[in-house]
C-alpha positions in Angstrom: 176.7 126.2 14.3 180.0 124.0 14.0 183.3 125.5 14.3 185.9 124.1 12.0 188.3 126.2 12.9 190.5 122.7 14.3 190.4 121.2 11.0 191.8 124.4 9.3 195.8 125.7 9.1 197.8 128.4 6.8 201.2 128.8 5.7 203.0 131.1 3.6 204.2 129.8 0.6 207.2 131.3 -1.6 206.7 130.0 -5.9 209.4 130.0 -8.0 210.2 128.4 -11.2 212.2 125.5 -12.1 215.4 128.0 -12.2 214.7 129.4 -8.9 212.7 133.0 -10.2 210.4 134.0 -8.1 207.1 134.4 -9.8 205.1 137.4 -9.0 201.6 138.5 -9.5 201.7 135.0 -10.8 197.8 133.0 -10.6 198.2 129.6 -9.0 195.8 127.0 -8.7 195.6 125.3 -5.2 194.0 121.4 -5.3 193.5 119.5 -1.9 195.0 116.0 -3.3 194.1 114.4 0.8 192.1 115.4 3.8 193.3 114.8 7.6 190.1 113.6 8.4 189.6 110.5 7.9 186.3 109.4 6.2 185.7 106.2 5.8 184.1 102.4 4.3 185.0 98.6 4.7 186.7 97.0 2.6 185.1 93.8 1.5 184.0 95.0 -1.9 187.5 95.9 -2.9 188.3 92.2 -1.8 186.0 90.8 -3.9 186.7 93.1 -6.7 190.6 91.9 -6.6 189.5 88.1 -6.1 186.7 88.0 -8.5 186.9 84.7 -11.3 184.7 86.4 -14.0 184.4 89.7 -15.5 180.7 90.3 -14.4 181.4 89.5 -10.9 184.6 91.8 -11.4 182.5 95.1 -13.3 179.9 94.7 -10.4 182.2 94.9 -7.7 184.4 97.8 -9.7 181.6 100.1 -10.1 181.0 99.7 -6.1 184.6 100.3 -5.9 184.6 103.6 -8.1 182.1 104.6 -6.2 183.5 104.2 -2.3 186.8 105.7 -3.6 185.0 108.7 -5.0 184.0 109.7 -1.4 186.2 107.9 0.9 189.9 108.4 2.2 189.7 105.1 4.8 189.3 101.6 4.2 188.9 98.7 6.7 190.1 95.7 5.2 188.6 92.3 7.0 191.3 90.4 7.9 189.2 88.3 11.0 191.1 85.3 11.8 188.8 82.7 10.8 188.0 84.0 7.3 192.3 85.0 7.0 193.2 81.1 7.8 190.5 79.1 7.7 192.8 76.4 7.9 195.7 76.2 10.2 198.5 77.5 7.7 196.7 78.3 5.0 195.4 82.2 5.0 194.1 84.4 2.5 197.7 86.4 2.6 198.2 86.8 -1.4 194.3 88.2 -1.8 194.7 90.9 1.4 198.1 92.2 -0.4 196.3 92.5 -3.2 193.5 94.6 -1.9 196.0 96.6 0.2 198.4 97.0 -3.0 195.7 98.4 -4.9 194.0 100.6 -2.2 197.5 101.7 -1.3 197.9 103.2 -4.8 194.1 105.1 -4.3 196.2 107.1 -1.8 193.5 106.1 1.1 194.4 105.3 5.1 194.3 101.6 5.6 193.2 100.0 8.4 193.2 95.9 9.4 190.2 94.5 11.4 191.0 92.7 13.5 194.3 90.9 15.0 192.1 89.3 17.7 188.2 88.8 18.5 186.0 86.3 19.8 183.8 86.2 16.7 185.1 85.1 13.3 187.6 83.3 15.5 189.7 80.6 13.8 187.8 77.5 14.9 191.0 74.9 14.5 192.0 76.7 17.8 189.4 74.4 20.0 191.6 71.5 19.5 194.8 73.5 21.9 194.5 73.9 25.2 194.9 77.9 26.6 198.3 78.2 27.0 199.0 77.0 23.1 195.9 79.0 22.2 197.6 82.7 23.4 200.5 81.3 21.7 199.2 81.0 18.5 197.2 84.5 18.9 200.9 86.3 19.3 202.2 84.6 16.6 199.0 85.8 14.3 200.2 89.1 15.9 203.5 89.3 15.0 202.7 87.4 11.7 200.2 89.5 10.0 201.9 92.9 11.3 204.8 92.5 10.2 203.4 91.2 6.7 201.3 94.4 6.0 204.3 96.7 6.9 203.7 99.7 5.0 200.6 98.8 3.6 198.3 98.4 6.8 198.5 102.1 8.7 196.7 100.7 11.7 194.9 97.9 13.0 192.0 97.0 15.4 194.4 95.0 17.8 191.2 93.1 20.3 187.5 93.8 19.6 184.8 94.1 22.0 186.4 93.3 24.5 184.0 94.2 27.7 181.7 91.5 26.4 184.7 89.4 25.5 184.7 87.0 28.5 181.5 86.8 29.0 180.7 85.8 25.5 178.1 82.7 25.3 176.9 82.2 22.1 179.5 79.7 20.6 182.8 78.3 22.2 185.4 79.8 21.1 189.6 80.0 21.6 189.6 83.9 22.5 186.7 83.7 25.0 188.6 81.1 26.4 191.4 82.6 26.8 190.1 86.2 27.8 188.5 83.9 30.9 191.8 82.1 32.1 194.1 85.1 32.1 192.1 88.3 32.4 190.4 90.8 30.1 192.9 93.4 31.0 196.6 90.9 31.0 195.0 89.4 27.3 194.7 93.1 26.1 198.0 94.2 26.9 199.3 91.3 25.9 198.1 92.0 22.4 199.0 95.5 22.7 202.5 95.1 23.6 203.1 92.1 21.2 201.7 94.7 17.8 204.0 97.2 19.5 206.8 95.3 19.7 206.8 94.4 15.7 208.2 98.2 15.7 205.8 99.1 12.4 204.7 102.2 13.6 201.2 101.5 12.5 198.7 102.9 15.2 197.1 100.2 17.4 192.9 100.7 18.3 191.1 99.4 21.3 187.6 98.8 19.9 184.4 98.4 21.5 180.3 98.4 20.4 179.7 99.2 24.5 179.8 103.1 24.7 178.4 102.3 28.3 180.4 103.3 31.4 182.0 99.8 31.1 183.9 100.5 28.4 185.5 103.7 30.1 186.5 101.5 32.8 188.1 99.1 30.3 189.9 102.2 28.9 190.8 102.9 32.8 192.3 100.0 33.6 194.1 99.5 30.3 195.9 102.8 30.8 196.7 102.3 34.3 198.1 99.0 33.4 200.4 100.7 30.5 198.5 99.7 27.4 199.5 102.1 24.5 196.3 102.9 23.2 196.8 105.1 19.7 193.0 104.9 19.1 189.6 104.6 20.9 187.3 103.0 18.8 183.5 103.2 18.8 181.2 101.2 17.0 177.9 102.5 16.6 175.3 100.7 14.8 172.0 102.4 15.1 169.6 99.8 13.7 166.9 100.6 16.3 167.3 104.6 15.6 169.4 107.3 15.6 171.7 108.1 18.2 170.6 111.5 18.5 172.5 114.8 19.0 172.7 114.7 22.6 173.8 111.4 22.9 176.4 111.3 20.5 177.9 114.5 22.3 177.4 112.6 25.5 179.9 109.7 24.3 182.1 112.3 22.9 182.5 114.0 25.5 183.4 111.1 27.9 185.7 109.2 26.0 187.5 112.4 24.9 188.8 112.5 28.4 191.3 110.5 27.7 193.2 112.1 25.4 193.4 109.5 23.0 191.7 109.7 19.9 188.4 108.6 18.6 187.5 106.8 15.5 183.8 105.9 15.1 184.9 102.6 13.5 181.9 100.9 12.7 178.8 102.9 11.7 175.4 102.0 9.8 172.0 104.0 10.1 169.3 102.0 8.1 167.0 103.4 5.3 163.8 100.9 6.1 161.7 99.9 9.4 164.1 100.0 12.6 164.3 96.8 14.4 162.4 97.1 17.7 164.4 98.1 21.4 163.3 95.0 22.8 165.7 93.0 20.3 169.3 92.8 23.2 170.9 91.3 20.0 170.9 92.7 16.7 171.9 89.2 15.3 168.7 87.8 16.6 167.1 90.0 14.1 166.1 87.7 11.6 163.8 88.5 8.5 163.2 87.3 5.2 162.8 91.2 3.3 164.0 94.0 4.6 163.6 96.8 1.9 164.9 100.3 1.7 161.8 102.8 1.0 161.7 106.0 0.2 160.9 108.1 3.5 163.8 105.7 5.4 165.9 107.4 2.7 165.5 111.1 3.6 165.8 109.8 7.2 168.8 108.3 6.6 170.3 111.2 4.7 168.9 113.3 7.3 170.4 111.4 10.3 173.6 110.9 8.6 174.7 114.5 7.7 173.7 116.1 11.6 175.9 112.8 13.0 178.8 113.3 10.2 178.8 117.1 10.7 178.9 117.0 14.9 181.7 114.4 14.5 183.7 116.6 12.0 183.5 119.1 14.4 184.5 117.4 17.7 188.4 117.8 18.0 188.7 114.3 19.4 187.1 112.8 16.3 189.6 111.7 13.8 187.6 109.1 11.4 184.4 108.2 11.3 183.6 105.0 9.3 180.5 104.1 7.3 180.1 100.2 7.5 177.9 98.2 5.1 178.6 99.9 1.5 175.2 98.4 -0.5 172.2 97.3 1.1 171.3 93.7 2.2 175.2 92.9 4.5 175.3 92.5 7.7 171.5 91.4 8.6 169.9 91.8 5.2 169.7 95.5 6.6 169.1 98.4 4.1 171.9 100.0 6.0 173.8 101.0 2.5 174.7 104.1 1.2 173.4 102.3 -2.2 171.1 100.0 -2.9 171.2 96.7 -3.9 171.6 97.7 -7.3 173.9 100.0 -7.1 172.1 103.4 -7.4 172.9 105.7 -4.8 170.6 107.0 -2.4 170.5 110.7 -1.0 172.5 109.9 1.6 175.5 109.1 -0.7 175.3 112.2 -2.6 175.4 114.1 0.5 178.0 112.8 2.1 180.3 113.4 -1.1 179.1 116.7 -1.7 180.6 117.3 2.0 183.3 115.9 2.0 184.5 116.7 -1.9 183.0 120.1 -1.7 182.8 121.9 2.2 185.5 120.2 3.4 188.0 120.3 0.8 189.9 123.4 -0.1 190.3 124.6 -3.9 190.9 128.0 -5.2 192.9 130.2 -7.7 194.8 133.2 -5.9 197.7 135.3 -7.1 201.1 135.5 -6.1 201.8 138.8 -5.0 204.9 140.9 -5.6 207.6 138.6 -3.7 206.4 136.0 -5.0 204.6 134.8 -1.8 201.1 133.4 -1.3 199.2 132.2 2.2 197.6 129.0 1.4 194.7 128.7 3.7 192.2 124.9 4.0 191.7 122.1 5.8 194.6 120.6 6.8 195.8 117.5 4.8 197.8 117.2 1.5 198.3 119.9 -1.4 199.6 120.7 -4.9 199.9 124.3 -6.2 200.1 124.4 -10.0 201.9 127.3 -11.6 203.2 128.1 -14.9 205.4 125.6 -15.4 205.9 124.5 -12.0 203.8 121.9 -9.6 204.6 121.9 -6.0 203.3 119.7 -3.3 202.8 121.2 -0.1 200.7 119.7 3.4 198.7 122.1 5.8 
């Protein structure tokens, strides 16, 4: 039903010892150590597991933590501006290191959200007028980039930006600015400033509009010489799932770019759906909203035909899973665990895909020159023989 055959690779492989024999008709053991794809959770328990003042807090968080990295390759680290520096000068610099230090040695893809977005924004900026205002959002730019050299391998550059200038729920410095110079001059502005720090981390134009809006965002970006590394798609499906067709509809219209797609922001709830009248999913407010047990095989359901369509799509890089643990973002039971940390069928299936179909480990034999064809998914490798370990990437 899904070809993988995208996601797969060989190469012949010649083993030798330490002192350069060949070994034949030698048995090897080959262990995936890292898969291309890139699968994927937020951050924010990891920050609170590096910031937390008591042990409790901190064995509540770690056990969350063991279990995201026991599944996951890709972490989004919040880094919005008005949580970073709450006060002008003052940011949350030594904790984010931290997080990205420790993630960083978990061998995972780390991604910063985001340089620059209308929400979260910094609200010290009302007091400048535009022109300081863009000033100060380069600077953040160039600022935080260059800090996470090496430790940040990409970031969200400018959120939601098709709904960016319009944006009336709160004043706010980027909305502000987004109206006085244009959506598309503030995005490449962004764009080329991140670029121009010479990182090489890749650079994401994200968006919760999968309408036809957002293509012509895309449009005009490209036409106006934004380097785009990533397209990324939120897709929060708290009134329902997406559905087969239309998530191959969106694939198939924002792969005609030839950029790459992440599906950075993705929840699917395990409880009652919040109704298709609600325009805003923020103006979903209720006092219990409780995963129960048929939401939970829906949810596991949903989550494995969505996670297997995407894996197949060769435009689909990463796909990222938002709220860890019920009761985030809107009190939704949107988790992969619940509140008390047990997992729910969805969890388990997503590991037991991504740790067991799509990751390569086998024993084979070397045959009489010595030679082997290591065949998987592509991504990172280490071939054990007697007395030698070699590491190897497909």
């Amino acid at each position: 039903m899904y070809d993988l055959k995208h996601r797969k690779s060989s190469k012949i492989i010649e083993i030798r010892d330490k002192a350069g024999n060949l070994l034949k008709n030698t048995p090897v053991t080959i262990r995936q150590t890292r898969q291309d794809f890139l699968v994927g959770i937020n951050g924010f328990d990891v920050m609170q597991y590096v910031t937390s003042k008591t042990e409790t807090e901190k064995a509540f968080f770690e056990d969350r933590v063991k279990k995201e990295l026991a599944v996951f390759n890709y972490f989004t680290l919040p880094m919005y501006w008005g949580m970073y520096e709450p006060e002008e000068g003052k940011t949350r610099k030594e904790d984010c290191v931290k997080a990205t230090r420790f993630l960083k040695a978990n061998n995972v893809f780390l991604k910063g959200h985001p340089l620059c977005w209308h929400t979260v924004c910094a609200d010290w900026l009302l007091q400048y007028d535009d022109e300081t205002i863009l000033e100060k959002q380069i600077n953040r730019i160039h600022r935080e980039v260059n800090d996470f050299k090496g430790l940040i391998d990409a970031w969200d550059v400018i959120n939601e930006t098709v709904i960016m200038p319009e944006f009336d729920k709160y004043d706010n410095g980027i909305t502000r600015i987004c109206k006085k110079y244009g959506r598309i001059p503030l995005i490449k502005t962004v764009f080329d400033e991140a670029a121009s720090c010479g990182t090489g981390t890749r650079l994401v134009l994200n968006d919760f509009n999968v309408s036809d809006k957002y293509e012509k965002v895309i449009e005009e970006c490209l036409e106006a010489g934004v380097k785009i590394d990533i397209i990324g798609i939120q897709s929060h499906q708290h009134q329902g799932y997406w559905g087969k067709e239309k998530l191959l509809g969106v694939i198939e219209r924002f792969s005609k770019f030839g950029i790459p797609i992440h599906f950075t922001e993705n929840t699917m709830v395990s409880g009652t759906l919040i109704p298709n009248d609600i325009e805003d999913l923020n103006d979903w407010q209720v006092e219990d909203w409780p995963t129960t047990e048929d939401g939970e095989a829906r949810q596991c359901e949903e989550m494995e035909e969505m996670y297997r369509i995407l894996f197949a799509a060769p435009a689909v890089q990463a796909v990222t899973w938002w709220d860890f643990a019920d009761g985030a973002w809107l009190g939704a039971p949107s988790g992969l665990i619940r509140k008390d940390g047990t997992e729910k069928p969805a969890y388990r299936k997503l590991k037991q895909m991504v740790h067991e179909e799509w990751t390569t480990n086998y024993e084979v034999m070397t045959d009489q020159q010595g030679m082997l064809l290591l065949e998987g998914f592509k991504g990172d490798y280490i071939i054990s023989a007697p007395g030698q370990t070699i590491q190897v990437s497909l």
